[in-house]
C-alpha positions as CSV (number, residue, x, y, z in Angstrom):
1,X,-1.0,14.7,6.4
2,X,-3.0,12.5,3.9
3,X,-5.7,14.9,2.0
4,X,-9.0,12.5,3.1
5,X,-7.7,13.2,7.1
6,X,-7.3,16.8,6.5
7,X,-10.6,17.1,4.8
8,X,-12.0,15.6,8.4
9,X,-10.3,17.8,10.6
10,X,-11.3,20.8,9.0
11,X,-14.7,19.4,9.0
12,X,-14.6,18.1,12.5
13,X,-11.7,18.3,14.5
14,X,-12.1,15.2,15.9
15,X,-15.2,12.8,16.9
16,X,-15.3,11.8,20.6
17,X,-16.5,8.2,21.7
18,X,-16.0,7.2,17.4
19,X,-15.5,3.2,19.0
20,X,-16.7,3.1,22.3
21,X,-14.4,4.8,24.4
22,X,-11.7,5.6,21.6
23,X,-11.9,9.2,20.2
24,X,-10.5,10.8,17.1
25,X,-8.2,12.9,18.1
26,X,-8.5,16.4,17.6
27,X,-5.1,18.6,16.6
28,X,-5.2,19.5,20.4
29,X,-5.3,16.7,21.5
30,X,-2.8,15.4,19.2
31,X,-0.3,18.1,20.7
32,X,-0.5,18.5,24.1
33,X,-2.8,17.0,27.4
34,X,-3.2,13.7,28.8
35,X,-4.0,11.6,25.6
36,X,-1.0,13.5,24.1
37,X,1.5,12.6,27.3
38,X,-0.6,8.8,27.6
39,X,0.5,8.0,23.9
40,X,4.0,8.9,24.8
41,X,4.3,6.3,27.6
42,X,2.5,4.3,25.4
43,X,4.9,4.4,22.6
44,X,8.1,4.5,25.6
45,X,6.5,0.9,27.0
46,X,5.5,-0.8,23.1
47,X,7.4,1.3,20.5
48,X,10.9,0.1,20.6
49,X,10.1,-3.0,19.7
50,X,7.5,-2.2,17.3
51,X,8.8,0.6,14.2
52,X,5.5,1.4,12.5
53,X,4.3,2.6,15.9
54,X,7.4,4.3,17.5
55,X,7.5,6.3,14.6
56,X,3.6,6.1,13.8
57,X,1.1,9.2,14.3
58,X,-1.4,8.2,16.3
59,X,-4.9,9.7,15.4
60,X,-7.5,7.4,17.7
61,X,-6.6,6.8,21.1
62,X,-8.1,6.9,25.0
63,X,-6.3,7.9,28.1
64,X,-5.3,4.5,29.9
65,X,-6.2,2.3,27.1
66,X,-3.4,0.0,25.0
67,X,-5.5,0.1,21.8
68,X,-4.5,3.3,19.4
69,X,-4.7,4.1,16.0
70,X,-2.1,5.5,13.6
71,X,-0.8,6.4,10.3
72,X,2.5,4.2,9.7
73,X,4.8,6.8,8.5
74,X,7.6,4.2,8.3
75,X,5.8,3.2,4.8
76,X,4.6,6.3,3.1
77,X,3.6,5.8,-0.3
78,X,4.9,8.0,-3.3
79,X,1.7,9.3,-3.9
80,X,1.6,10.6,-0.2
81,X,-0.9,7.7,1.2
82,X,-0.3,6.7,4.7
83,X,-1.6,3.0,6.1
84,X,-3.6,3.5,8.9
85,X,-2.6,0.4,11.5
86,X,-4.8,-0.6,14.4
87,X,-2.9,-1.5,17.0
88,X,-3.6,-3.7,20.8
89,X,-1.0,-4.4,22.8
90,X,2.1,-4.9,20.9
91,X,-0.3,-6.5,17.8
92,X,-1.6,-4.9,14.3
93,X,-5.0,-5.6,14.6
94,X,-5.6,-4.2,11.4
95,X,-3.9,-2.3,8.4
96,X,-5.9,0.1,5.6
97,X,-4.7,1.8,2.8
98,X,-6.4,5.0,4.2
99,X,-8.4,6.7,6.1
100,X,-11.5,6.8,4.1
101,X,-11.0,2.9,3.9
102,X,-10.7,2.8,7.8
103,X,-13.8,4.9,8.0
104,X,-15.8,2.8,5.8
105,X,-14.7,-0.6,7.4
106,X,-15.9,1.2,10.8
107,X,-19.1,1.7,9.3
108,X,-19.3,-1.6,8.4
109,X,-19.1,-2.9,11.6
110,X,-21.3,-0.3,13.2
111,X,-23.9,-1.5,10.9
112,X,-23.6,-5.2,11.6
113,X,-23.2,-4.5,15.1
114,X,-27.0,-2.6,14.7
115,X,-28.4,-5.4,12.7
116,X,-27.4,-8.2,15.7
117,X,-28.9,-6.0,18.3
118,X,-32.3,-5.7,16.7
């Protein structure tokens, strides 16, 4: 588990509603329930033809919702670094080198998203 994800869970075990109705999983909810069993189908319907997700470990998700994100663990780094992948659909939406990076490119958004809405 990369050191900057850790850090969070300990802090917060998860963030519900982080992007709208995607959650950061907590560690229950990355073991067991009905986000646990929906990512399963999920990755039974789009994984076999897609590696980085079959084998990925997925950290955001929603019941019902083909949008998830994940740490590719088909390219771990020799430092230990994952890439964290959004993923829609069968598409990578998005890769960062890690999950402080995918934090603050959230944040980014968040922010712009504020600044439109004024």
């Amino acid at each position: 588990m990369p050191e900057d994800f850790k850090t969070f869970l300990l802090l917060h075990d998860g963030w519900k509603f982080f992007d709208e109705e995607l959650s950061i999983l907590s560690l229950d909810e990355m073991i067991r329930g009905t986000v646990y069993e929906w990512i399963g189908a999920l990755k039974s319907e789009w994984g076999p033809g897609d590696r980085a997700l079959e084998m990925g470990w997925v950290f955001v998700a929603a019941h019902g919702q083909n949008t998830v994100t994940f740490f590719d663990l088909s390219k771990k780094r020799r430092d230990g670094g994952l890439d964290v992948v959004e993923w829609d659909e069968g598409e990578v939406v998005q890769r960062y080198k890690s999950f402080t990076a995918y934090l603050k490119e959230t944040l980014i958004v968040v922010k712009e998203l504020i600044e439109e809405n004024r």
